[in-house]
DSSP file (Angstrom, degrees, kcal/mol; ACC not computed):
  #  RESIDUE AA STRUCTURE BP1 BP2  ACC     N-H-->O    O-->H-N    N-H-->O    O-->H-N    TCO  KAPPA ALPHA  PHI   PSI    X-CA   Y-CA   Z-CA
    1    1 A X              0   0    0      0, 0.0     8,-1.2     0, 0.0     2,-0.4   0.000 360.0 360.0 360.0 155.8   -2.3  -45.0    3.2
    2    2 A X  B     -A    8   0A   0      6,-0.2     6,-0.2     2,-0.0     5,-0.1  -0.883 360.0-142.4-140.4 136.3   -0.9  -48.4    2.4
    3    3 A X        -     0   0    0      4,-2.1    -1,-0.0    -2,-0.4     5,-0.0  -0.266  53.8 -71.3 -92.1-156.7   -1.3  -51.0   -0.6
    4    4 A X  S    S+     0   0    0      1,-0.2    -1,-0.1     2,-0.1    -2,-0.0   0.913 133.1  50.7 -69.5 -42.5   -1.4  -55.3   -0.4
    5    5 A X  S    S-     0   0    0      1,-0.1    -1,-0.2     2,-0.1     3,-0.1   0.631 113.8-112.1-105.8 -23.5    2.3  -55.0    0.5
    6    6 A X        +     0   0    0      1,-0.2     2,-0.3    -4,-0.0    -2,-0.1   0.525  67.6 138.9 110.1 -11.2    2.5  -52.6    3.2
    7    7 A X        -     0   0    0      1,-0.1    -4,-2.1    -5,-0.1     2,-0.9  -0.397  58.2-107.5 -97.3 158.4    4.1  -50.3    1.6
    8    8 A X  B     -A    2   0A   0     -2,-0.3    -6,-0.2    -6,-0.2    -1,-0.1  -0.254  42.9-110.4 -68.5 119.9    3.5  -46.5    1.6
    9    9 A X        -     0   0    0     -8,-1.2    -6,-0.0    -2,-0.9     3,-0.0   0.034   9.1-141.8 -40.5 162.1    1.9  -45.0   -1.6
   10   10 A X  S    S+     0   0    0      1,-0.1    -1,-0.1     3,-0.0    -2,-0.1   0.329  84.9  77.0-119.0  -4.1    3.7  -43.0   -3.8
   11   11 A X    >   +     0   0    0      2,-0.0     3,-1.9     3,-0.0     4,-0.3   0.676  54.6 135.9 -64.0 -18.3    0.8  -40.2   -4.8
   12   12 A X  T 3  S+     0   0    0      1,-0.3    52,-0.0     2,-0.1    48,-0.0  -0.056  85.7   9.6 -43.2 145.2    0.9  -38.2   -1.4
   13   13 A X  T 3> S+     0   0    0     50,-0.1     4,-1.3     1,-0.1    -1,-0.3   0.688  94.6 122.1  36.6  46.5    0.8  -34.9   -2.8
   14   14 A X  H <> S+     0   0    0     -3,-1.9     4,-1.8     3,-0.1     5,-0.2   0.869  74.6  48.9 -83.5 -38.8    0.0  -35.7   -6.4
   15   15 A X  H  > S+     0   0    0     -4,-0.3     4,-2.9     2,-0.2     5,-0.1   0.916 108.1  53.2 -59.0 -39.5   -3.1  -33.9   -6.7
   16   16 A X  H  > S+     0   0    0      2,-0.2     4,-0.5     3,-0.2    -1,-0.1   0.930 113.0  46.2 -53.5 -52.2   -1.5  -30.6   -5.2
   17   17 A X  H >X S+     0   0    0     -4,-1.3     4,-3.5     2,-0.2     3,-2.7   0.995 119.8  40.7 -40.8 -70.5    1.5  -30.9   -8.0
   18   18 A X  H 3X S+     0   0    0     -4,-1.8     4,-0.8     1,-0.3     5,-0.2   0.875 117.9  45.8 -49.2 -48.8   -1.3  -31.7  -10.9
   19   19 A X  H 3< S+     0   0    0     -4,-2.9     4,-0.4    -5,-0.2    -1,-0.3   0.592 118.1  47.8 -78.5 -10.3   -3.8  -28.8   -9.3
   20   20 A X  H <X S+     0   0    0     -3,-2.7     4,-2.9    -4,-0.5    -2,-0.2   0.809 113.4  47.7 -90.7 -65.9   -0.2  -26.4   -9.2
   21   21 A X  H  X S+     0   0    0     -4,-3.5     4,-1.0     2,-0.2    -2,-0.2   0.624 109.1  48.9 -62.8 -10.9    0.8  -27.1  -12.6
   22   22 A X  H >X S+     0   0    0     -4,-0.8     4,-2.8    -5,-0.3     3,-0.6   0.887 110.7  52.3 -99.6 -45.3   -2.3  -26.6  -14.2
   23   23 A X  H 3> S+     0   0    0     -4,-0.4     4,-4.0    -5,-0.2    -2,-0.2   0.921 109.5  50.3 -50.5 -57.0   -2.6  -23.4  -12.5
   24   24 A X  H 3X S+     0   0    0     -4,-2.9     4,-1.7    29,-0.7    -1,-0.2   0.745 109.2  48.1 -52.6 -28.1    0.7  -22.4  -13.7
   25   25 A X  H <X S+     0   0    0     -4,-1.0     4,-2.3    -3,-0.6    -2,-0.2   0.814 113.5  49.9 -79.1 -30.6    0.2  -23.2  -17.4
   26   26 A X  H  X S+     0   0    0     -4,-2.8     4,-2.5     2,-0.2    -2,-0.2   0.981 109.7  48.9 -72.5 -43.9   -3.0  -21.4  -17.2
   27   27 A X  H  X S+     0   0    0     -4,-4.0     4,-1.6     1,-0.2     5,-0.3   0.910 110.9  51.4 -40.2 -60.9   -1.2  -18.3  -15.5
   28   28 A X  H  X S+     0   0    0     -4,-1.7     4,-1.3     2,-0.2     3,-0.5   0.854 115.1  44.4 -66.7 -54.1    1.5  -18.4  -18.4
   29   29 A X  H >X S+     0   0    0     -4,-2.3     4,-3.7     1,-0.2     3,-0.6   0.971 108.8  55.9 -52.3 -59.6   -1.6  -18.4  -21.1
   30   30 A X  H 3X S+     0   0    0     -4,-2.5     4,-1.2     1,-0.3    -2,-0.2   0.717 108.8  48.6 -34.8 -54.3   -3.4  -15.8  -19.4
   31   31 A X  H 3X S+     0   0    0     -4,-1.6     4,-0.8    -3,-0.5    -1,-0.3   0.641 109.9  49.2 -70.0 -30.7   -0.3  -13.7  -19.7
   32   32 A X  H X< S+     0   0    0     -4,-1.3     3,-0.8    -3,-0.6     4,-0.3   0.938 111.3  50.8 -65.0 -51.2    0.2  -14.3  -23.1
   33   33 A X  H >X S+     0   0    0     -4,-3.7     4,-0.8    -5,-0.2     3,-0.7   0.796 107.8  52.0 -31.2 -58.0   -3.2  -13.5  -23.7
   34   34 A X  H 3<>S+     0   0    0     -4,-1.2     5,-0.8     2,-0.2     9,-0.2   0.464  98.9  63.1 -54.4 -43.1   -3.0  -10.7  -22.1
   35   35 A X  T <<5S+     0   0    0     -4,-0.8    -1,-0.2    -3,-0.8    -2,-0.2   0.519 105.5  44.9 -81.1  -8.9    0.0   -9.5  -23.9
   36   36 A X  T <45S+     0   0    0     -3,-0.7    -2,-0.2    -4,-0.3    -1,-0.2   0.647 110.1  64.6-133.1 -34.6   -1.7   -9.3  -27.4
   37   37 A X  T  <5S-     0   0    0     -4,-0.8     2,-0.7     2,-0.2    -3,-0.0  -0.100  96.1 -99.3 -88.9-171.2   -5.3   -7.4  -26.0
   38   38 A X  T   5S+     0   0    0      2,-0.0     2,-0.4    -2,-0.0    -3,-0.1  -0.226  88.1 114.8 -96.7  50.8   -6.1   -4.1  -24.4
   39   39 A X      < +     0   0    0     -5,-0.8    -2,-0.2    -2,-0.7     4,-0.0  -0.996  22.8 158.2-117.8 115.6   -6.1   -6.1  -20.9
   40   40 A X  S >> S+     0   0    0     -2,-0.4     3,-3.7     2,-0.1     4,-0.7   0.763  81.6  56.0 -90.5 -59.2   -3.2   -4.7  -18.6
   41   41 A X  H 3> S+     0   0    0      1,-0.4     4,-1.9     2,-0.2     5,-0.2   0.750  98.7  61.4 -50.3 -35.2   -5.3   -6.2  -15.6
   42   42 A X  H 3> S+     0   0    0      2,-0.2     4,-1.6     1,-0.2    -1,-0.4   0.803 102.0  48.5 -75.7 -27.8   -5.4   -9.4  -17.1
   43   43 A X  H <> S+     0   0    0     -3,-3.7     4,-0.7    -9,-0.2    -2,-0.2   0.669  98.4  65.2-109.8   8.5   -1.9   -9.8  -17.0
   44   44 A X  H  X S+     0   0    0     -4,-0.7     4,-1.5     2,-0.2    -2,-0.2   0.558 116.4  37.7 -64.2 -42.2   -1.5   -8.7  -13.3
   45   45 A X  H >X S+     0   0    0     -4,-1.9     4,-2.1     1,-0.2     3,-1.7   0.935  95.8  68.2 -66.8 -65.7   -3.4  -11.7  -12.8
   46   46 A X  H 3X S+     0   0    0     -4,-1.6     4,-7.2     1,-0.3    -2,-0.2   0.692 107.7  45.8 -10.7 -60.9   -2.2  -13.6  -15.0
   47   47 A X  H 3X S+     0   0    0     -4,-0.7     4,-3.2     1,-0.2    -1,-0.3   0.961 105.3  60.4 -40.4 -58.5    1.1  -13.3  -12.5
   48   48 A X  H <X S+     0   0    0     -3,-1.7     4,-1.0    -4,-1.5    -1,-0.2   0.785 107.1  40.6 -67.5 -19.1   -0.6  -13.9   -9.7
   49   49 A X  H  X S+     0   0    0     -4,-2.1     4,-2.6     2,-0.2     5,-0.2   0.916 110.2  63.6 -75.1 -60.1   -1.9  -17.3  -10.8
   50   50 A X  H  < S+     0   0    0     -4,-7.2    -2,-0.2    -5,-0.2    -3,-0.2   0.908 108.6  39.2 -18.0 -67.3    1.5  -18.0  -12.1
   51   51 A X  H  X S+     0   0    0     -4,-3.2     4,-3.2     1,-0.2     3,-0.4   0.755 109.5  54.0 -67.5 -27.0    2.9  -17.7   -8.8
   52   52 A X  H  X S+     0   0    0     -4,-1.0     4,-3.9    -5,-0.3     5,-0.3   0.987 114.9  51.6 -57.3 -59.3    0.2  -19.5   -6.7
   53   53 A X  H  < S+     0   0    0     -4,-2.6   -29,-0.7     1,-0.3    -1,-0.2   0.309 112.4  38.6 -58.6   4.0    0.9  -22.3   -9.4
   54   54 A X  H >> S+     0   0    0     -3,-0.4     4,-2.0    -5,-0.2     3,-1.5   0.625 117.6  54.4-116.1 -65.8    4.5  -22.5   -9.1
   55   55 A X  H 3X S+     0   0    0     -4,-3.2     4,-2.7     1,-0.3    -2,-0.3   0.785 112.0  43.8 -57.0 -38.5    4.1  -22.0   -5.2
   56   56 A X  H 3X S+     0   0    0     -4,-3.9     4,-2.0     2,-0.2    -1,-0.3   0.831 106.6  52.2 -97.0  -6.0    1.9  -24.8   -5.0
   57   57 A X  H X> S+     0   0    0     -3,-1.5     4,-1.9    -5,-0.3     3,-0.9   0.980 112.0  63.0 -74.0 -61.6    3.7  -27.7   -7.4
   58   58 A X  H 3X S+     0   0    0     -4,-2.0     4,-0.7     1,-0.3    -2,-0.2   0.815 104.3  37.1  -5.8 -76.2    6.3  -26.4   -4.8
   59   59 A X  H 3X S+     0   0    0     -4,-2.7     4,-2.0     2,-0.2    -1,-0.3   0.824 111.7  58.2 -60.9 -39.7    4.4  -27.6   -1.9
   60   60 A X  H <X S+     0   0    0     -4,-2.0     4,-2.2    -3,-0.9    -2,-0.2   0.815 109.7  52.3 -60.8 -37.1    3.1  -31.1   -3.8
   61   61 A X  H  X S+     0   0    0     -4,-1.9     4,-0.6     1,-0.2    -1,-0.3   0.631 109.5  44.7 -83.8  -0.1    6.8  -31.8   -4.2
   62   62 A X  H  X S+     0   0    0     -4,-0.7     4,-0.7    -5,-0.3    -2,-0.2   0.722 113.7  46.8 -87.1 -30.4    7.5  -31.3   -0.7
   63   63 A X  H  < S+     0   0    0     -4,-2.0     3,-0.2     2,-0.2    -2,-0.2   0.871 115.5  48.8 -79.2 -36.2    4.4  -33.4    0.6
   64   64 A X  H  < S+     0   0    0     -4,-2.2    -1,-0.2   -51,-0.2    -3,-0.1   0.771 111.1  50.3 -77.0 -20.2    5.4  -36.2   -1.9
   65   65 A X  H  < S+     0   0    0     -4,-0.6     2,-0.3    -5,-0.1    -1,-0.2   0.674  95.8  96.2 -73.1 -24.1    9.5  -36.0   -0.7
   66   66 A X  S  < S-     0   0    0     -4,-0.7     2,-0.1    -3,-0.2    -4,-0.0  -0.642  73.2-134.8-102.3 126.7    8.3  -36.3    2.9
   67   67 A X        -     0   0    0     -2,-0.3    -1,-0.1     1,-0.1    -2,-0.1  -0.221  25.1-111.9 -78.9 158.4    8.2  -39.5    4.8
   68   68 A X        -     0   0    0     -2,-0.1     2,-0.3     1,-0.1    -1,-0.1  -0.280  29.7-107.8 -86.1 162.0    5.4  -40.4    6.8
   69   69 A X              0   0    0     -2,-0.0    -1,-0.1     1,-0.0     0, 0.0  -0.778 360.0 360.0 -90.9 132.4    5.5  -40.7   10.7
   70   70 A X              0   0    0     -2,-0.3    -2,-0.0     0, 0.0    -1,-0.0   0.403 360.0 360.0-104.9 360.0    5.4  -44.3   12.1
């Protein structure tokens, strides 16, 4: 996608970062959470969210470093 100048926007993969990070802060609560109740299970998620959420601001900075095909 392209603005009045021609040039290529600079959001490509900004929603994937924002939707990654949020996921990761939630994971990191979740485990905290986790750490202070009688939920073991909760913080076996709690991981697994982490990691999606790391894995996918991972992936939003790789779609936003990567140049476009002309």
């Amino acid at each position: 996608m392209t603005n009045k100048t021609g040039n290529v926007q600079h959001k490509r993969g900004h929603n994937t970062m924002m939707t990654g990070l949020a996921m990761l802060v939630m994971g990191i609560a979740f485990a905290l959470v986790g750490g202070y109740g009688d939920a073991p299970g909760l913080q076996g998620f709690a991981i697994l969210v982490a990691l999606a959420g790391f894995i996918t601001l991972l992936v939003g900075v790789g779609r936003r470093r990567e140049t476009p095909a002309n």
